[in-house]
C-alpha positions in Angstrom: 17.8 83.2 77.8 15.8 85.4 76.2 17.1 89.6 76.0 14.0 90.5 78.9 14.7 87.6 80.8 18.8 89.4 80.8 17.1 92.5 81.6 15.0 91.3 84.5 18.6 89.3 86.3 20.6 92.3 85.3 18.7 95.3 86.4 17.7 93.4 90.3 21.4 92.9 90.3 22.5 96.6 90.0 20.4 97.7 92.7 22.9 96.9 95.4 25.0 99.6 93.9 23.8 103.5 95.0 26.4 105.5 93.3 23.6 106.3 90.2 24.2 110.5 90.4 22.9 113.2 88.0 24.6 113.9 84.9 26.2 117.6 86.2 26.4 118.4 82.3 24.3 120.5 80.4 24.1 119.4 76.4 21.6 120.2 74.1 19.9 118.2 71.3 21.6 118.4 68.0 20.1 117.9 64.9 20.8 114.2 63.6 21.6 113.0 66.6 19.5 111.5 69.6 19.1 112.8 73.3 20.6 115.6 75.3 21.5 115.9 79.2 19.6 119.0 80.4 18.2 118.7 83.7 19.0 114.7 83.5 19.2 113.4 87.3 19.0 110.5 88.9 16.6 107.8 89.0 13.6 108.4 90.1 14.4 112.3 90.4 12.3 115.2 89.7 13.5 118.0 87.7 12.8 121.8 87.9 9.9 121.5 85.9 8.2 118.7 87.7 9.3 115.8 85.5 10.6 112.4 86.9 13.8 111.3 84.8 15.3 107.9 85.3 18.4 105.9 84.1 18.5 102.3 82.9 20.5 101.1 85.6 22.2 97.8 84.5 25.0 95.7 84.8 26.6 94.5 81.6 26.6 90.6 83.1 26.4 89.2 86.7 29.0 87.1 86.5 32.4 87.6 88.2 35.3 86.0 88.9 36.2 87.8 91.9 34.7 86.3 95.2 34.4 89.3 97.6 32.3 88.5 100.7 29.7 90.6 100.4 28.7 90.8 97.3 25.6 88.6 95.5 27.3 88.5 92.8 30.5 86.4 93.6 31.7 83.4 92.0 31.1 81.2 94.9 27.2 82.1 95.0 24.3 80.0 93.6 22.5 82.9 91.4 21.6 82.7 88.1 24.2 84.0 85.9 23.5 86.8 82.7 25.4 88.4 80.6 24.2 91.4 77.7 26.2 91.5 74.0 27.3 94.8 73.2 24.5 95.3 70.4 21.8 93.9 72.6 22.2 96.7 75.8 22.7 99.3 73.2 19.6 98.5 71.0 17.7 97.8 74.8 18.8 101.2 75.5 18.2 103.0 72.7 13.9 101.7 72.7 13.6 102.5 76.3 14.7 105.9 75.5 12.8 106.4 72.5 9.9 105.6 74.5 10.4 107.8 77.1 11.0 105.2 79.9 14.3 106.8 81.0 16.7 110.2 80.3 20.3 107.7 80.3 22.3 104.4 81.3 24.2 103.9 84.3 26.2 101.3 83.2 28.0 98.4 85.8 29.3 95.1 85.7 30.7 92.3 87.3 34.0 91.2 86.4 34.0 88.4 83.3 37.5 86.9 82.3 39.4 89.7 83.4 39.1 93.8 84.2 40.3 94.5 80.5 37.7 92.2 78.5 34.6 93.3 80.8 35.8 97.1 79.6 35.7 96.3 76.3 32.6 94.9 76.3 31.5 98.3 77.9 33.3 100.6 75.2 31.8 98.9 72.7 28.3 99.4 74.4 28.9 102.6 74.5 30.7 103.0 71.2 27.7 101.3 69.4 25.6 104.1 71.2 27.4 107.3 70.5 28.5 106.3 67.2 25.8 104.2 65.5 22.9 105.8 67.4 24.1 109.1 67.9 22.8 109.0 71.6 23.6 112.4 73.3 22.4 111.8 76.7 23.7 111.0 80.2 25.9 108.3 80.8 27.4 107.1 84.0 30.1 103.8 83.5 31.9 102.0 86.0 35.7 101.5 85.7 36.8 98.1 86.8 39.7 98.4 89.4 42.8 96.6 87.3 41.7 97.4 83.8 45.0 99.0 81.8 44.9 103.0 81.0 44.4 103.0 77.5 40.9 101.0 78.2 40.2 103.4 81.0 41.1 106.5 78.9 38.6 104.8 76.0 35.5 104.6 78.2 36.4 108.1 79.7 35.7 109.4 76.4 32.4 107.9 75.9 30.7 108.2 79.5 29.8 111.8 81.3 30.4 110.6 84.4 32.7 107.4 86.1 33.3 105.9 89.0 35.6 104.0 90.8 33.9 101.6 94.1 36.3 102.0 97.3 34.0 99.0 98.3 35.4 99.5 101.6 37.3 102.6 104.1 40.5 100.3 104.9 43.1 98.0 103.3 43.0 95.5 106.2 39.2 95.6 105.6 39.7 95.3 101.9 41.7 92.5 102.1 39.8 90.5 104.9 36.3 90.8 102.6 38.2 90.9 99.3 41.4 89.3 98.9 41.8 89.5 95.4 41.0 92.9 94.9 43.4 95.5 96.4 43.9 99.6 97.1 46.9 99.9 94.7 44.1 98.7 91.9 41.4 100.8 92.6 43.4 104.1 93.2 45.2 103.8 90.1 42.3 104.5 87.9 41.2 107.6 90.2 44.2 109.3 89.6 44.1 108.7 86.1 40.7 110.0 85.5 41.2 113.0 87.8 44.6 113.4 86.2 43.2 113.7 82.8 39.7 115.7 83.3 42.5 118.1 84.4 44.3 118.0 81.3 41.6 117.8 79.2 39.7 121.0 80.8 42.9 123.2 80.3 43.2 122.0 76.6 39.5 122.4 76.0 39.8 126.3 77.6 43.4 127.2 75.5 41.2 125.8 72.3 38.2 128.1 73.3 40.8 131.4 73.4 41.9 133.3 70.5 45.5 132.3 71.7 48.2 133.0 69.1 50.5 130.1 69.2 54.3 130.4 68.4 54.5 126.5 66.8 52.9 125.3 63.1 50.2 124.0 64.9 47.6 124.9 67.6 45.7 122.1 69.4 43.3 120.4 68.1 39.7 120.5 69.5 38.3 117.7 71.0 35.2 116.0 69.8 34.5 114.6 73.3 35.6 115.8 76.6 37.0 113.1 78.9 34.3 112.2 82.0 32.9 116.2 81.8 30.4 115.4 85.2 33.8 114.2 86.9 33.9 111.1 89.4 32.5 109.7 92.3 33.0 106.6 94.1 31.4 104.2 96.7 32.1 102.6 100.3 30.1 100.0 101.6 29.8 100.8 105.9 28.7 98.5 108.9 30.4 95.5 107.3 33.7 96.2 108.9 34.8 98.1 112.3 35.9 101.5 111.0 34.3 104.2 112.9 32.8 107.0 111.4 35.6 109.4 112.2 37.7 107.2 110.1 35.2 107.0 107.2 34.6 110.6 107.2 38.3 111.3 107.4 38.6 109.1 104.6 36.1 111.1 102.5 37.9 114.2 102.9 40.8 113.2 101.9 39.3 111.9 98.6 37.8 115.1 97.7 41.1 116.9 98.5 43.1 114.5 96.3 40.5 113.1 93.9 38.7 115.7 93.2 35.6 113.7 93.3 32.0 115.0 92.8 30.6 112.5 95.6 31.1 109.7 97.8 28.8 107.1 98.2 27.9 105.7 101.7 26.1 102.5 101.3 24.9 100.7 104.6 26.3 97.0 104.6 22.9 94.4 103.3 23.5 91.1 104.2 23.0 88.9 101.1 25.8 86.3 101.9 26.6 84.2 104.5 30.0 84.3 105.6 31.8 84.0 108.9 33.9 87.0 108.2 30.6 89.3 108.2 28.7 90.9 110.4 26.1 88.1 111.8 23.1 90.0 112.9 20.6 91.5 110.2 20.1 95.2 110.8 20.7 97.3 108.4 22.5 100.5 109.8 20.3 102.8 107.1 20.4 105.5 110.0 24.3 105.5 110.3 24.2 106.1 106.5 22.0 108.9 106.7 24.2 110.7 109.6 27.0 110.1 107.4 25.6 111.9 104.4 24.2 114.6 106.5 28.0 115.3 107.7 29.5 114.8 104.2 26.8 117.4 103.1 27.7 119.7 105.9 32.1 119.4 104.6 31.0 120.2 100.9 28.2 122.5 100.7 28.5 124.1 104.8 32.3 124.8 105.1 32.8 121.9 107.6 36.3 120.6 108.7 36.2 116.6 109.9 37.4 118.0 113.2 34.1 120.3 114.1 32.0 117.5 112.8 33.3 114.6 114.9 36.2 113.5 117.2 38.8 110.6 118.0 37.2 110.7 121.3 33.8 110.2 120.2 34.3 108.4 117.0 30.8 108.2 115.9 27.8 110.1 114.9 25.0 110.7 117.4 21.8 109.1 116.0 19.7 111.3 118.1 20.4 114.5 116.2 21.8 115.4 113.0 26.0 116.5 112.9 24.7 120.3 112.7 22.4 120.4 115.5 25.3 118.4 117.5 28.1 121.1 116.4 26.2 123.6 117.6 25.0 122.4 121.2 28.9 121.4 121.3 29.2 125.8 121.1 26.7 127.3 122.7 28.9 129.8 123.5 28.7 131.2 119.4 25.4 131.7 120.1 22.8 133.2 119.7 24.1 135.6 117.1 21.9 138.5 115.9 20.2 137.3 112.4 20.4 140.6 110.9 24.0 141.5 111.0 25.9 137.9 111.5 28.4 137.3 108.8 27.4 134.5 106.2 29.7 131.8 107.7 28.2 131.9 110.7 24.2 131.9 109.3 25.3 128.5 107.7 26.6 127.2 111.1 22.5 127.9 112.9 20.5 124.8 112.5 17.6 125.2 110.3 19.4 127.6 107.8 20.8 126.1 104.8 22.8 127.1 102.0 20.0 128.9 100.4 18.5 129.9 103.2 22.0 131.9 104.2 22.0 133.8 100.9 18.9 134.5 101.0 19.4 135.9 104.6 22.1 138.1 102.7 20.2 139.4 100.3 16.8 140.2 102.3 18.4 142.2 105.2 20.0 145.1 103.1 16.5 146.1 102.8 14.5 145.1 106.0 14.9 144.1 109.4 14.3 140.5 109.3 12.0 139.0 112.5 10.3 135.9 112.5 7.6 136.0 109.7 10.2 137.4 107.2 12.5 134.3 108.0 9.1 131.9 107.6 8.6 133.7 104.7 12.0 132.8 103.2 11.7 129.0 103.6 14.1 128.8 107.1 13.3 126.1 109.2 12.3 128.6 112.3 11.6 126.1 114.5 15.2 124.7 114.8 16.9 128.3 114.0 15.2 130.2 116.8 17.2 128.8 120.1 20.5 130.0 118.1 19.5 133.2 116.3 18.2 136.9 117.5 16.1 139.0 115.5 16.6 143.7 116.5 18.5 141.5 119.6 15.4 139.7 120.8 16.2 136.0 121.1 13.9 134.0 119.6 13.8 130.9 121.6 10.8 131.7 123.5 12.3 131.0 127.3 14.4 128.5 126.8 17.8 128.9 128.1 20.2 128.1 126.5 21.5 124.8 127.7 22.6 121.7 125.5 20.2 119.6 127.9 17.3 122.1 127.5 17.5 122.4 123.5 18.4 118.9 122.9 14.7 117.7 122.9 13.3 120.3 120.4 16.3 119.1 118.3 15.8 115.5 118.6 13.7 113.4 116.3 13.6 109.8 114.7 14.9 110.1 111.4 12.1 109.9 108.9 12.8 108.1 105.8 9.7 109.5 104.1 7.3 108.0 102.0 9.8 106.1 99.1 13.3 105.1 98.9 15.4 103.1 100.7 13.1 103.4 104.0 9.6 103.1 103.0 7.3 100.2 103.7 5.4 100.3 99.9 6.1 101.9 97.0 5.4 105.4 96.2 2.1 105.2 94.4 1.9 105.7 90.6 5.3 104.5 90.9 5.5 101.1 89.3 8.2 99.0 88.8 9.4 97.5 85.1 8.6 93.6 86.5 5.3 94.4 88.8 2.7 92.5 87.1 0.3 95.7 87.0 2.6 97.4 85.4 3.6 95.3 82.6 -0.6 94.8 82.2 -1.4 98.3 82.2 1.5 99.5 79.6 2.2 96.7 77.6 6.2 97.4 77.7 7.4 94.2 77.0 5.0 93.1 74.1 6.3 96.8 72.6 10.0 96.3 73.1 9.6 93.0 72.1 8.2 94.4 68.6 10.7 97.3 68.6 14.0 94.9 68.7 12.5 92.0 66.4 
């Protein structure tokens, strides 16, 4: 099998995993070297300036000896099987980049031999990329659950970011869909990567101060920081019977004792048929979305689990968004007088965001804000004016101010948009690396093929 042939089984089999974030570093270009991470994001995701930056996503072979239900990728599954060397991802990577086809690697695998041969294979990707190609920019590996400290300490060095896949929110589910995988595994490396991005941060900041040290030696300064954009990890929902209240408990709990940047929801595909899966075909992409909306709302809103949803109504309303919900829950908050309401409460009206709060903040100490001055500073007036009043006029034009009487301006189908998981086509302009148009219209392949002879 020839190296595009690799690319083509490699890259359709990392789409199942969504955890690709942004880099959360910023780190310039150096003279000698190649790359940098400022404004890197995700794939297909626009920076500040209007450009679209990418990642090579990729896993470093398909095969696996695990057999987990509901994965494509299992032993047990008719697929045909690819694997990457070390010098031919790195190479792969390095004329992609140098072509400006992507900003960085997000770098997966399946698991070959055993967790602590597949991470070699990785840190010696990666080592051939920092070291021989003095490649500066964003990285993103995936630590195999199992694979010994040192190994995981190793590729900590080399990536910006890791990640660790929950796969799923229970034990009992875990062991039911993947039997030879377990929580003890998977955990372990979490702690270990929070536990030393800790240490390394406070060694990095004692290096960094003119600290006068009482022993022969002061510390020595790192070359590389250990996983600087931190870690994130990823569930798989609908597959299993947890309810949403137990997920998002579950997420909670992982940024309180992770630490992690994110957690990746990741609505159940069915790709295998198996008796101990689901056996209809939907695809619960709105329960996904209501779930992100709500983990949104606990890191960036100042959310507790318990305003967001309940044991007695375990899931997510599909009809409005966790927000609009809380807040027809409490009617009895509202409205509250846009002008002089505290900035806890602003980020608790529907239709005022993060931004919009602060900017809220900032705007009243010198005017009185009405309705053309919120318009004016991006709030979503329509879905703010049944909670808010502006001089103590309420704004909700006659409604009063019943759950069943705002419900219907606050319900809508979710829209997915016009690319993405949801959409029916393509985003034009947007062509894929295999659409036959695309390989016709820029010649990709015929130039990589040139660049790695």
């Amino acid at each position: 099998m020839d190296l595009l042939e690799k690319l083509e089984v490699l890259a359709d089999a990392a789409k199942y995993d969504v955890a690709c974030t942004s880099s959360g570093i910023d780190r310039k270009a150096t003279k000698g070297l190649t790359g940098s991470t400022l404004g890197a994001g995700i794939c297909h995701s626009f920076t500040p300036d209007g450009r679209c930056v990418t990642l090579l996503k990729v896993l470093m072979t398909n095969a696996c000896v695990f057999d987990c239900a509901y994965c494509i990728n299992r032993c047990s599954n008719q697929v045909k099987r690819a694997a990457f060397t070390p010098q031919e991802l790195a190479d792969l990577t390095m004329a992609f980049y140098r072509r400006n086809y992507i900003e960085g690697l997000f770098l997966s695998s399946g698991v070959i031999g055993s967790p602590d041969y597949t991470t070699e294979l990785m840190i010696k990707t990666l080592s051939l990329l920092r070291d021989q190609h003095g490649f500066r920019g964003y990285i993103h590996a995936k630590a195999v659950p199992g694979t010994s400290p040192e190994l995981v300490q190793e590729l900590g060095l080399l990536a910006d970011r890791m990640s660790v896949n929950l796969e799923l929110p229970s034990s009992d589910s875990l062991e039911l869909l993947a039997p030879q995988k377990n929580r003890t595994n998977v955990l372990a490396p979490m702690r270990q990567i929070r536990d030393n991005i800790a240490v390394d941060r406070d060694t990095r900041a004692l290096v960094r101060k003119k600290t006068t040290y009482m022993t022969p030696t002061r510390p020595m300064r790192k070359d590389r920081a250990f996983v600087p954009a931190g870690q994130s990890t990823q569930m798989i929902i609908g597959a299993t019977p947890e309810s949403d209240f137990q997920i998002l408990n579950l997420s909670a709990a992982l940024y309180r004792s992770f630490s992690l940047k994110r957690v990746f929801f990741s609505a159940y595909l069915p790709v295998n048929h198996d008796v101990r899966l689901p056996q209809n075909d939907a695809i619960q992409l709105n329960r996904e979305h209501r779930l992100y909306q709500a983990d949104w709302l606990m890191r960036f809103h100042e959310f507790d689990v318990a305003e967001i949803i309940d044991q007695d109504h375990p899931f997510l309303d599909t009809t409005v968004d966790p927000k609009a919900n809380w807040a027809l829950n409490n009617l009895d908050l509202f409205p509250i007088e846009v002008n002089k309401a505290p900035y806890e409460m602003l980020l608790r009206v529907p239709g005022i965001g993060v931004t919009g709060a602060k900017k809220i903040m900032k705007a009243r100490k010198t005017c009185c804000l009405h309705e053309d001055e919120l318009r004016k500073l991006g709030i979503a007036y329509k879905r703010a004016r049944f909670f808010i009043t502006c001089a103590g006029k309420h704004q909700g034009a006659g409604v009063r101010m019943r759950p069943e009487d705002i419900r219907p301006y606050l319900a809508a189908p979710i829209d997915g948009g016009r690319h993405g998981r949801r959409a029916d086509k393509p985003l034009p302009g947007q062509m894929s690396l295999f659409d036959s148009v695309s390989s016709q219209s820029f010649g990709w392949k015929k130039e990589l093929q040139e660049a790695l002879a």
